[in-house]
SESE-203765 format. One record per residue (C-alpha): residue in three letters; x, y, z. Coordinates in steps of 0.1 Angstrom, whole numbers, always signed. Layout:
BEGIN
R  residuo      X      Y      Z
R      ALA      X      Y      Z
...
// end
This chain:
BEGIN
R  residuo      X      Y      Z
R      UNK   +168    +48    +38
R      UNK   +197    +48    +13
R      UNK   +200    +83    +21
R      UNK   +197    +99    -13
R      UNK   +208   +135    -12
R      UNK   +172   +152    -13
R      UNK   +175   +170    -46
R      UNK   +160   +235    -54
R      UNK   +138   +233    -82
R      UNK   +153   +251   -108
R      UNK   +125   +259   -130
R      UNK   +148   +275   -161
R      UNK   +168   +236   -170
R      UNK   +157   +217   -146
R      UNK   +193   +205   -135
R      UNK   +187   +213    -98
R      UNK   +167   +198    -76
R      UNK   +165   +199    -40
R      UNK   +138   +201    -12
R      UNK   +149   +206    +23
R      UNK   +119   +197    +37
R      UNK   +121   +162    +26
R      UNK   +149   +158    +42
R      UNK   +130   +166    +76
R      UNK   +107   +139    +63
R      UNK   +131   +113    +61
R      UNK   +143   +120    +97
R      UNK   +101   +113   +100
R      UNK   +110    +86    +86
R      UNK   +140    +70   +106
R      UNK   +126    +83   +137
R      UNK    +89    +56   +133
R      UNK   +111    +27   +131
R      UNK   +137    +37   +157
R      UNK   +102    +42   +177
R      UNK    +94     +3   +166
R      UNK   +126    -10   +175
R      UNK   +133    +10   +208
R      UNK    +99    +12   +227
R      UNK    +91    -18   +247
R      UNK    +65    -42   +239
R      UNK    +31    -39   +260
R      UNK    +14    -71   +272
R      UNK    -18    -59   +268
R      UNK    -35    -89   +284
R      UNK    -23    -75   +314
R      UNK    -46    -47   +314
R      UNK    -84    -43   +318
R      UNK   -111    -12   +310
R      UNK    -90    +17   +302
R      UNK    -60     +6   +309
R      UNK    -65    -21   +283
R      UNK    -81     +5   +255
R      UNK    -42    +27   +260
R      UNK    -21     -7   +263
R      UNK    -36    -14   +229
R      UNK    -33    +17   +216
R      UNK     +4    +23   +227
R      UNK     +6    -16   +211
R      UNK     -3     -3   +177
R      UNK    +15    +32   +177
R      UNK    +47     +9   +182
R      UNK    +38    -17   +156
R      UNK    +29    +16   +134
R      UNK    +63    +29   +137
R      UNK    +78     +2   +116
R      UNK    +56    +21    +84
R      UNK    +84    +43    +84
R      UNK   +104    +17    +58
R      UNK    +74    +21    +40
R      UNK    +75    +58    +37
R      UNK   +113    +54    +29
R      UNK   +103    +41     -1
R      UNK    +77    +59    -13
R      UNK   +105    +90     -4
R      UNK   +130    +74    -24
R      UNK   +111    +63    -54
R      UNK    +94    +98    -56
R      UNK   +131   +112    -55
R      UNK   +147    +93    -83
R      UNK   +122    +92   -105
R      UNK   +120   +130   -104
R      UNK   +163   +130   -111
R      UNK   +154   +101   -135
R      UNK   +131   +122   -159
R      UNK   +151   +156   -151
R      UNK   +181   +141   -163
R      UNK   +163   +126   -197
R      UNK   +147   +156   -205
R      UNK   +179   +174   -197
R      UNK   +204   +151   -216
R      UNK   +178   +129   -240
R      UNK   +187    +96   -222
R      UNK   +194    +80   -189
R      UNK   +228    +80   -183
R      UNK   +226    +40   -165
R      UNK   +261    +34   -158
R      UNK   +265    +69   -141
R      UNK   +233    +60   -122
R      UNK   +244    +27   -113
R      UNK   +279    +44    -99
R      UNK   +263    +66    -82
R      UNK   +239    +43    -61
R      UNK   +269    +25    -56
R      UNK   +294    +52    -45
R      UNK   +260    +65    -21
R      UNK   +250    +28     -8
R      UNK   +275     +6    -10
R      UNK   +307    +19    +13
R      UNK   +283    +19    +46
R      UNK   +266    -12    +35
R      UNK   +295    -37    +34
R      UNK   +311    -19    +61
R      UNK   +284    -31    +86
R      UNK   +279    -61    +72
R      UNK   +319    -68    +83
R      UNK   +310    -49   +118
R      UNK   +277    -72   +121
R      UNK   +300   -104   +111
R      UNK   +321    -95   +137
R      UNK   +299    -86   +166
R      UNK   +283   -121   +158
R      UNK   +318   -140   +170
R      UNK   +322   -118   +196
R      UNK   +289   -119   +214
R      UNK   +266   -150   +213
R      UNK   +232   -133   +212
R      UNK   +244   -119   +180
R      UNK   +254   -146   +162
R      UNK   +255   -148   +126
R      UNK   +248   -177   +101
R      UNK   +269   -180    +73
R      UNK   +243   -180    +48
R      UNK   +223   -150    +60
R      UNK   +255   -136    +56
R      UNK   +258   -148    +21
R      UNK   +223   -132    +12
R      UNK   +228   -100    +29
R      UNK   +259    -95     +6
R      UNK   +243   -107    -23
R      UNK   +217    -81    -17
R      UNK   +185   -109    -13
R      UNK   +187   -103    +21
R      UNK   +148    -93    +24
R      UNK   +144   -134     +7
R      UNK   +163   -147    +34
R      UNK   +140   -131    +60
R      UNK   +109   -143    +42
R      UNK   +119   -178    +44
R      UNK   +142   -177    +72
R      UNK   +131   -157    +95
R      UNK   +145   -123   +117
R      UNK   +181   -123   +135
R      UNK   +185   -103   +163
R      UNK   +224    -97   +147
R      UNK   +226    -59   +144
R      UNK   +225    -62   +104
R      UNK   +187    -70   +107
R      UNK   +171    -39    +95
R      UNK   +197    -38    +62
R      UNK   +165    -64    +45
R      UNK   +151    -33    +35
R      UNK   +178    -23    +14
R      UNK   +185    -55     -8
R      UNK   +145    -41    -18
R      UNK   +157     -9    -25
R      UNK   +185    -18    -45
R      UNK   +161    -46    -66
R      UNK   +140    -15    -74
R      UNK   +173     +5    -87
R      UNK   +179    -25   -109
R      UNK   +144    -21   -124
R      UNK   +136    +24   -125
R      UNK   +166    +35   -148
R      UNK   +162    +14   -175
R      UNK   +128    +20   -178
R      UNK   +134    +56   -182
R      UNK   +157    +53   -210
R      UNK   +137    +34   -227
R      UNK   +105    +43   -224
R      UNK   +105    +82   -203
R      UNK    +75    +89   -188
R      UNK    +48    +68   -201
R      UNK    +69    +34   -193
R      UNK    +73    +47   -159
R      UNK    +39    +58   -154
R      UNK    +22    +25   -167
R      UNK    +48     -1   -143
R      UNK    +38    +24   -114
R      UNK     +4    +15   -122
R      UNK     +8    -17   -132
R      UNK    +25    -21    -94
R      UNK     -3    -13    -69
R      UNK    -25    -45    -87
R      UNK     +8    -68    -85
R      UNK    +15    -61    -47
R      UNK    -21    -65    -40
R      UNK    -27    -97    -55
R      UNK     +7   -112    -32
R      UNK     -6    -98     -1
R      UNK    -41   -117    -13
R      UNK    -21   -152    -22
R      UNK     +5   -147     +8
R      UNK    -22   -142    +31
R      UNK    -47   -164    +12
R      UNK    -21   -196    +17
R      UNK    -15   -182    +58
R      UNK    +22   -170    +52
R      UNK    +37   -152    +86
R      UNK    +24   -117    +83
R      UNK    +52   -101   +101
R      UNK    +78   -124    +82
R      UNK    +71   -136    +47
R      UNK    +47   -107    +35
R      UNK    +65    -80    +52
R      UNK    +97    -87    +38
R      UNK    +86    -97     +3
R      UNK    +96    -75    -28
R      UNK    +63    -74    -44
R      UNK    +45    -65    -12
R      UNK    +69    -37     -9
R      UNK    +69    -25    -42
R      UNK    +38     -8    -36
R      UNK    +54    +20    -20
R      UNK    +77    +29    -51
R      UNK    +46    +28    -73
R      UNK    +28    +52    -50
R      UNK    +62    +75    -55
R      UNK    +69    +73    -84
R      UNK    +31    +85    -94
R      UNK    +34   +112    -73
R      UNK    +63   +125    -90
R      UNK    +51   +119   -125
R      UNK    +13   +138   -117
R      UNK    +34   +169    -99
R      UNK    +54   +172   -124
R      UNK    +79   +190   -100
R      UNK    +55   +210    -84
R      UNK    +47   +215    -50
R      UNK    +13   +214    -29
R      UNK     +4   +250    -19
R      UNK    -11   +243    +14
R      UNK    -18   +261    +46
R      UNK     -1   +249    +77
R      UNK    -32   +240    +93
R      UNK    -38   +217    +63
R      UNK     -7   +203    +66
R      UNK     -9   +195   +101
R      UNK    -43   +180    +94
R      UNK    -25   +160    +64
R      UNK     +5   +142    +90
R      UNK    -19   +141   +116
R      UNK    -46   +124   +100
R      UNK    -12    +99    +82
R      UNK     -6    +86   +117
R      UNK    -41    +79   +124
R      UNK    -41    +57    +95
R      UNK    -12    +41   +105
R      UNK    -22    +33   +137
R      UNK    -55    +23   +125
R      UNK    -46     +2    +96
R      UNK    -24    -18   +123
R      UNK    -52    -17   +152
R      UNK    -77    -34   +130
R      UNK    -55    -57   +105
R      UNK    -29    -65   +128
R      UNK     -6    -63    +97
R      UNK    +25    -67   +121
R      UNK    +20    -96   +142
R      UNK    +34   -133   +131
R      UNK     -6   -149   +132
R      UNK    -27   -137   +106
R      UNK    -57   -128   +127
R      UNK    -79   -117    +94
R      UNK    -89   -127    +60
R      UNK    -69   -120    +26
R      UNK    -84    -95    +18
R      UNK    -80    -74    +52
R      UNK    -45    -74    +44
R      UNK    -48    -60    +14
R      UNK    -66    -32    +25
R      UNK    -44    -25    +57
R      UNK    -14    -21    +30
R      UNK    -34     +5     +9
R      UNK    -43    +24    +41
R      UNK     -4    +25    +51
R      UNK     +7    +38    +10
R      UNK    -23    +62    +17
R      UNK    -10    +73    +49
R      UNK    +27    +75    +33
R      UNK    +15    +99     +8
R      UNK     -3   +123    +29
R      UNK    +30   +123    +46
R      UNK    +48   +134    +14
R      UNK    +18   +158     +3
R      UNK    +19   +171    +37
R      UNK    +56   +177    +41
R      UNK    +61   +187     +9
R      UNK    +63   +228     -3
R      UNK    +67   +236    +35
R      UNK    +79   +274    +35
R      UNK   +120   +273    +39
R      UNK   +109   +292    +74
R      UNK    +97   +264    +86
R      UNK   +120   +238    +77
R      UNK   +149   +235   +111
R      UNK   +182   +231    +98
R      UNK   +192   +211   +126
R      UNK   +161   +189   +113
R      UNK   +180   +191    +79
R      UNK   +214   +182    +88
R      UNK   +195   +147   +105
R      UNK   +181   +136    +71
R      UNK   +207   +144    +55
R      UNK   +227   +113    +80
R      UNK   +195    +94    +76
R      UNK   +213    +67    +58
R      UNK   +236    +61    +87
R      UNK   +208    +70   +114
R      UNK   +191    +37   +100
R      UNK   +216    +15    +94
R      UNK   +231    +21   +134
R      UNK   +201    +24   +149
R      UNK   +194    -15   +156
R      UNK   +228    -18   +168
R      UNK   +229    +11   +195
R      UNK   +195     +5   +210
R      UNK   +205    -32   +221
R      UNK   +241    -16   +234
R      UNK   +227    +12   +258
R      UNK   +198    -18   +262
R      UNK   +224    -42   +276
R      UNK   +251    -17   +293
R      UNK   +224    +12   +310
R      UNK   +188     -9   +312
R      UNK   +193    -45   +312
R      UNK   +161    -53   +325
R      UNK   +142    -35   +289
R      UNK   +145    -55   +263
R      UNK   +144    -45   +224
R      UNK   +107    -57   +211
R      UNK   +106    -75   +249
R      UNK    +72    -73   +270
R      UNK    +69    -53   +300
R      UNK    +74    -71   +331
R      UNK    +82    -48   +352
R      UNK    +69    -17   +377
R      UNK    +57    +10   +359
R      UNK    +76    +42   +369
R      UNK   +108    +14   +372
R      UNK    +95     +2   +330
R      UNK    +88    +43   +321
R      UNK   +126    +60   +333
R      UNK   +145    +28   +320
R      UNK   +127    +28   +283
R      UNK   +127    +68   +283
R      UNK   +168    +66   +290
R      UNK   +168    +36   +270
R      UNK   +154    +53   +237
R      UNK   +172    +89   +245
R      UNK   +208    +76   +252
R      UNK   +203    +50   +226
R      UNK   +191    +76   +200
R      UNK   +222    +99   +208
R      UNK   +246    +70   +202
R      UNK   +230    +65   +168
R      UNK   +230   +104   +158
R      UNK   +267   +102   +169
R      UNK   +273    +70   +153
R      UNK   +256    +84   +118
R      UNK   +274   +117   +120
R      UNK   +312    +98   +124
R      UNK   +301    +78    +97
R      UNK   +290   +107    +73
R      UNK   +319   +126    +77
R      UNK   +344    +98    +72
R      UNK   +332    +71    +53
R      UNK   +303    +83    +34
R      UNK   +314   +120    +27
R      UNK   +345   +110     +5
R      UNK   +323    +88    -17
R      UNK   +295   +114    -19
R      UNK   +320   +136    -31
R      UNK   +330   +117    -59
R      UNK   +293   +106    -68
R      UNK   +287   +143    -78
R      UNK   +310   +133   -105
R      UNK   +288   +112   -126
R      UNK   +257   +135   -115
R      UNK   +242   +152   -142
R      UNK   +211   +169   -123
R      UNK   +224   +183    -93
R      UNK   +218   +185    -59
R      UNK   +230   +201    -27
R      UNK   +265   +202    -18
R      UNK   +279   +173     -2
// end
């Protein structure tokens, strides 16, 4: 979700790193909760037999699509703790000021950009309207805590909660491997999956809104950089050697789990409609589900990777952080009778061509959107964050 530059293994010093194919993955990635946030809701009372069996399944493949955030972080945790350990084993330390510069160079300019372009949008259009404190936490970076006890916004800055978590995670990773290397990152990763376990438990245990206060909570989250950042300890750099066909079994048999964690735990929806301890093991399912996805993309044969697929993770970053804002635009100006998240109400060949150019002109504004944003306001910074790199990736 910050868009991390996707660091070619250089086996000799280990000072390059870069996978293309996770790139692809993180456009996986983007593409699940653009899914979530652009496919209409489905009333699935409305239905009966069959017709209710797919309503319910199209319910959860939606609801599954907001996993993706999930996956962002397992993606990114796996990422820097691999740059993390290459550059101490490279150097003898962790370098935190450089890292902290270059998070900052990499997240920051796009960040506070559309925090002042969601700021403004709120004066100009009432549906969009912006409290001053949400604004406040959002700039602060606790804007995931303001969500937990506050609730959503419908202001285009709503899906930026996810990366106050990310950045609370960069606050805690680089330190810990200066200090400690591999074993202190190994035993927090560990010492993680427990922690986010026990508050889903007491979160759901005391009936806190599933789709609100555990969703949005650090600790719940944090889960998915544990998961990561084993993975990159145990491969040591390595990648699977798998067949296609086992791959394809590996993503296919991800979204199954996804689907299925949601279908039966209903981990999305504002009513908890199961006990503690369902909740608990509908988050596990999702982490295992994220990791096939990493296992599965992972080592795919340069062949196979498209470079147009490439280029879109590499804008990720932007892809994300636009996304929210140009569905609701082509929503409003092309099909004002879909709504973002809204039931459908409506006829359904009228429902089907509305969503479809809904979701297709709304994803084109946000790869257009990304791409102006990469080239002007992100490239420049990315540019000079290569300065304080000291395991390299990719060129800019």
């Amino acid at each position: 979700m910050s868009g991390e530059v996707t660091p070619t293994l250089d086996s000799g010093a280990g000072s390059h790193y870069y996978r293309p194919e996770l790139d692809v993955l993180r456009f996986f990635a983007f593409l699940s909760v653009f899914f979530y946030h652009a496919l209409p809701g489905v009333e699935v009372g409305n239905h009966t037999g069959w017709g209710r069996v797919a309503a319910l399944v199209l319910s959860d493949f939606k609801s599954a699509g907001s996993f993706g955030v999930c996956l962002f972080f397992l993606l990114s945790s796996f990422l820097i703790t691999e740059l993390l350990v290459r550059e101490r084993d490279k150097t003898g330390t962790v370098h935190i000021k450089a890292f902290y510069t270059r998070r900052i160079l990499r997240i920051w300019p796009l960040y506070f950009f559309f925090l002042f372009v969601g700021f403004a949008l709120g004066h100009l259009v009432p549906a969009w309207s912006l409290e001053t404190p949400r604004l406040l936490a959002f700039l602060a970076l606790l804007g995931n805590w303001y969500v937990a006890v506050f609730g959503w916004s419908a202001n285009p800055i709503a899906p930026l909660w996810s990366i106050s978590i990310e950045e609370q995670f960069y606050l805690l990773w680089p330190g810990l491997a200066k200090l400690g290397g591999r074993s202190a990152i190994l035993v927090l990763s560990v010492l993680l999956l427990p922690i986010s376990c026990v508050a889903i438990y007491l979160l759901a245990r005391y009936r806190q809104d599933a789709s609100q206060v555990i969703w949005a909570s650090s600790l719940v989250q944090f889960e998915f950089f544990g998961v990561g950042a084993l993975a990159a300890l145990l491969l040591k750099g390595r990648t699977p050697v798998l067949s296609m066909w086992s791959r394809f079994a590996m993503i296919a048999a991800a979204g199954i789990l996804w689907i299925g964690a949601e279908g039966l735990f209903h981990l999305r929806e504002s009513v908890l409609l199961s006990g503690p301890l369902s909740y608990v093991a509908g988050y596990q399912i999702i982490a295992v589900g994220c990791l096939l996805l990493l296992l599965g993309f992972l080592g795919v044969a340069q062949r196979w990777v498209p470079r147009p697929l490439i280029y879109l993770g590499k804008i990720s970053y932007g892809l994300y952080v636009f996304h929210y804002l140009c569905v609701d635009l082509v929503v409003r100006l092309v099909a004002p009778a879909v709504r973002v998240g809204s039931a459908i109400r409506y006829g359904k060949v009228e429902v089907a061509i509305r969503s479809l150019g809904a979701m297709s002109f709304g994803l084109l504004l946000t790869i257009l959107c990304a791409a102006v944003s990469y080239r002007f306001l992100e490239k420049p910074f990315l540019k000079l964050k290569e300065r304080f790199t000291f395991v390299t990736s990719r060129a800019v």
